[in-house]
Residue frames as qw, qx, qy, qz and C-alpha x, y, z in Angstrom:
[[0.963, -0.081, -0.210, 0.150, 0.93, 18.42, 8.38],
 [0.276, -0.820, 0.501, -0.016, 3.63, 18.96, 10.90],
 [0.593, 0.381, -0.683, 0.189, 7.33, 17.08, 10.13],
 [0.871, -0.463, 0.100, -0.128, 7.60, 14.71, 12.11],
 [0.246, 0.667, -0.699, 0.073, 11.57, 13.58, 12.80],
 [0.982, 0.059, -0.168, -0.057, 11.98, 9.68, 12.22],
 [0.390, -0.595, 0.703, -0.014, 15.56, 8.50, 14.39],
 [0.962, 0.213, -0.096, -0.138, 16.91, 5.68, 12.06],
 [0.460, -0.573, 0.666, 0.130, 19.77, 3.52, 13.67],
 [0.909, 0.254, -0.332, 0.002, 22.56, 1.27, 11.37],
 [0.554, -0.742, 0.364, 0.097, 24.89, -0.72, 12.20],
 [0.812, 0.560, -0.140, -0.090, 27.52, -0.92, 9.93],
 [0.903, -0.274, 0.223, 0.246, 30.18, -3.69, 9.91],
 [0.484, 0.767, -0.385, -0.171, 33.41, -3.36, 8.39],
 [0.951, 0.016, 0.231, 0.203, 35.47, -6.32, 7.11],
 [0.159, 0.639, -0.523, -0.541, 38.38, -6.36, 5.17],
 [0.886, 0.295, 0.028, -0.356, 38.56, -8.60, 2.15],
 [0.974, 0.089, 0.199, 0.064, 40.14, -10.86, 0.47],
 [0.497, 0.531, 0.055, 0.685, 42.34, -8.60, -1.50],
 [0.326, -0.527, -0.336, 0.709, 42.40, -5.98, 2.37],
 [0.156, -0.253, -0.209, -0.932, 40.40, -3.52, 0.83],
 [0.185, 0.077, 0.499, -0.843, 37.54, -2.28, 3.20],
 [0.382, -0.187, -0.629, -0.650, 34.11, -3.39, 2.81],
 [0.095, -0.105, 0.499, -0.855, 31.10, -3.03, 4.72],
 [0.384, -0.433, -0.776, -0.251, 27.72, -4.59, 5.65],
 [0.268, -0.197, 0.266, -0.905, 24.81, -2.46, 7.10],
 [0.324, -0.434, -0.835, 0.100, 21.97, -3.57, 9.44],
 [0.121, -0.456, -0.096, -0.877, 19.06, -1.40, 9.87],
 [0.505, -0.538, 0.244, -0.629, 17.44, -1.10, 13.42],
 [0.590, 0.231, -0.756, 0.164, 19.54, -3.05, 15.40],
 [0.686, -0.680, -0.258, -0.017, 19.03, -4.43, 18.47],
 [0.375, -0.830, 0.318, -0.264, 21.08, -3.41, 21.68],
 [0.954, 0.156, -0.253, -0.032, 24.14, -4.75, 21.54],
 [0.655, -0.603, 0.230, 0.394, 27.16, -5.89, 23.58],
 [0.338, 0.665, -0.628, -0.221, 30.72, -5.42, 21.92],
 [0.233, -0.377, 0.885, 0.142, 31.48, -8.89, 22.55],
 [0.580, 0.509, 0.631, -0.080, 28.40, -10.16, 20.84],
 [0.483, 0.842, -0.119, -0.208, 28.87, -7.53, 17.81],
 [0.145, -0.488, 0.851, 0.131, 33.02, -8.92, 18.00],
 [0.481, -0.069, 0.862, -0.145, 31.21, -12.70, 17.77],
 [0.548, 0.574, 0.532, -0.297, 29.11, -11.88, 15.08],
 [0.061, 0.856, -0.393, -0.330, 31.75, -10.83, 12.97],
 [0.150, -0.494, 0.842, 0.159, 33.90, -13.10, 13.33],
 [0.594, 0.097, 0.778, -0.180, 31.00, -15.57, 12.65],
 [0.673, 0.725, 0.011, -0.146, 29.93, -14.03, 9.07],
 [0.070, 0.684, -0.706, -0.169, 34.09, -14.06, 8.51],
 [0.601, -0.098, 0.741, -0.282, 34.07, -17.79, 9.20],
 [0.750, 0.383, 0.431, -0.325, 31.30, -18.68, 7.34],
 [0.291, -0.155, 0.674, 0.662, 33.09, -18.15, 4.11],
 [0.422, 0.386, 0.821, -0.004, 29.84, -17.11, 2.09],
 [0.018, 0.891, 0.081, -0.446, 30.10, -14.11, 0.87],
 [0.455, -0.263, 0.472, 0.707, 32.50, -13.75, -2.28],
 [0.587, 0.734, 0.116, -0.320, 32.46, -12.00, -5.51],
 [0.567, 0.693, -0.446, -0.010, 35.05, -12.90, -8.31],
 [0.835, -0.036, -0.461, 0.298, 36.25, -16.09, -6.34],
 [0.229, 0.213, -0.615, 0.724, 37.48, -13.13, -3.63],
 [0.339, -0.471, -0.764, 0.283, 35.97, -12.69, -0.06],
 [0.067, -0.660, -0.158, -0.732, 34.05, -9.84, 0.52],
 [0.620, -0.751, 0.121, -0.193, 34.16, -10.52, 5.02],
 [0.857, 0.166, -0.444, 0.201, 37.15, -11.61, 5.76],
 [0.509, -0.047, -0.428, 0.745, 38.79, -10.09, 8.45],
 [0.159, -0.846, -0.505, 0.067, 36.46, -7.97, 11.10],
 [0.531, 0.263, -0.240, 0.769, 37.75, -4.80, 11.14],
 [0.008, 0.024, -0.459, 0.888, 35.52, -2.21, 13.17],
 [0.192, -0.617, -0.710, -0.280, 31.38, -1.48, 14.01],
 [0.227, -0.086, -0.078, 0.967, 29.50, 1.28, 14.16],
 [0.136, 0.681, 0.700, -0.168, 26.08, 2.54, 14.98],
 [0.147, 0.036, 0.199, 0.968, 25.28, 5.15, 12.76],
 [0.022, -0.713, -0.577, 0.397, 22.01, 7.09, 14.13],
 [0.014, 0.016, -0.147, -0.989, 20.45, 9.90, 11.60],
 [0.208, 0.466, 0.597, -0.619, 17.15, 11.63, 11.68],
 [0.025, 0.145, 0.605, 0.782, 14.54, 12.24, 8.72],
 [0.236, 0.413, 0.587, -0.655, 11.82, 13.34, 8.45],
 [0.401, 0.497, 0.706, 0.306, 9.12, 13.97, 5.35],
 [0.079, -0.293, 0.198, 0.932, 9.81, 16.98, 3.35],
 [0.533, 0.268, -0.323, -0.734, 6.91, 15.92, 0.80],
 [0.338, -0.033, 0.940, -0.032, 4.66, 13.07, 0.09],
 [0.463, 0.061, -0.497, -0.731, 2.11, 12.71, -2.70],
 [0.356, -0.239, -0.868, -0.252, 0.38, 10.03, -1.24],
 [0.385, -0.365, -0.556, 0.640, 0.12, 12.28, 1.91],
 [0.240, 0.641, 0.231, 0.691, -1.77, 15.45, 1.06],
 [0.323, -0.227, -0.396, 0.829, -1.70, 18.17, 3.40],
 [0.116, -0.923, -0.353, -0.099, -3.64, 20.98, 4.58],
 [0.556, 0.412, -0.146, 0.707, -1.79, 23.98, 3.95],
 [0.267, -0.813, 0.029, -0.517, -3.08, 25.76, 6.86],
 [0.924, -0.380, -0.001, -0.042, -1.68, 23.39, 8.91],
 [0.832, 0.332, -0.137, 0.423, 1.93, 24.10, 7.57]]
């Protein structure tokens, strides 16, 4: 079995909170987005107000986004068995 390398894109928001400490919500394989549509979507989870732990907000204030793009691949798999000539 030959590795195969898997591209996996996030896109992770950052907010600040209630209390301006940093906090961050990830979204695996996003679509293709503008910045003003990633800006709008922000601002729209901020908004919402729905999000809180201990009575504080946990989006409150967009602060940046960021596509973070890493590659894996299968190192092992037991459910996968392999032909070792093939390695």
């Amino acid at each position: 079995m030959k590795n195969q390398s898997k591209e996996i894109k996030t896109l992770r928001l950052t907010f600040k909170n209630g209390e301006g400490k940093k906090n961050s919500l990830s979204v695996q394989g996003p679509a293709e987005l503008k910045k003003e549509e990633v800006i709008q979507c922000m601002q729209d989870i901020a908004s919402a107000n729905i999000f809180a732990k201990e009575g504080i907000d946990l989006y409150k204030e967009p602060q940046s986004a960021t596509v973070v793009t890493r590659n894996s691949y299968i190192v092992f798999d037991a459910e996968k068995p392999t032909d070792s000539k093939q390695d």
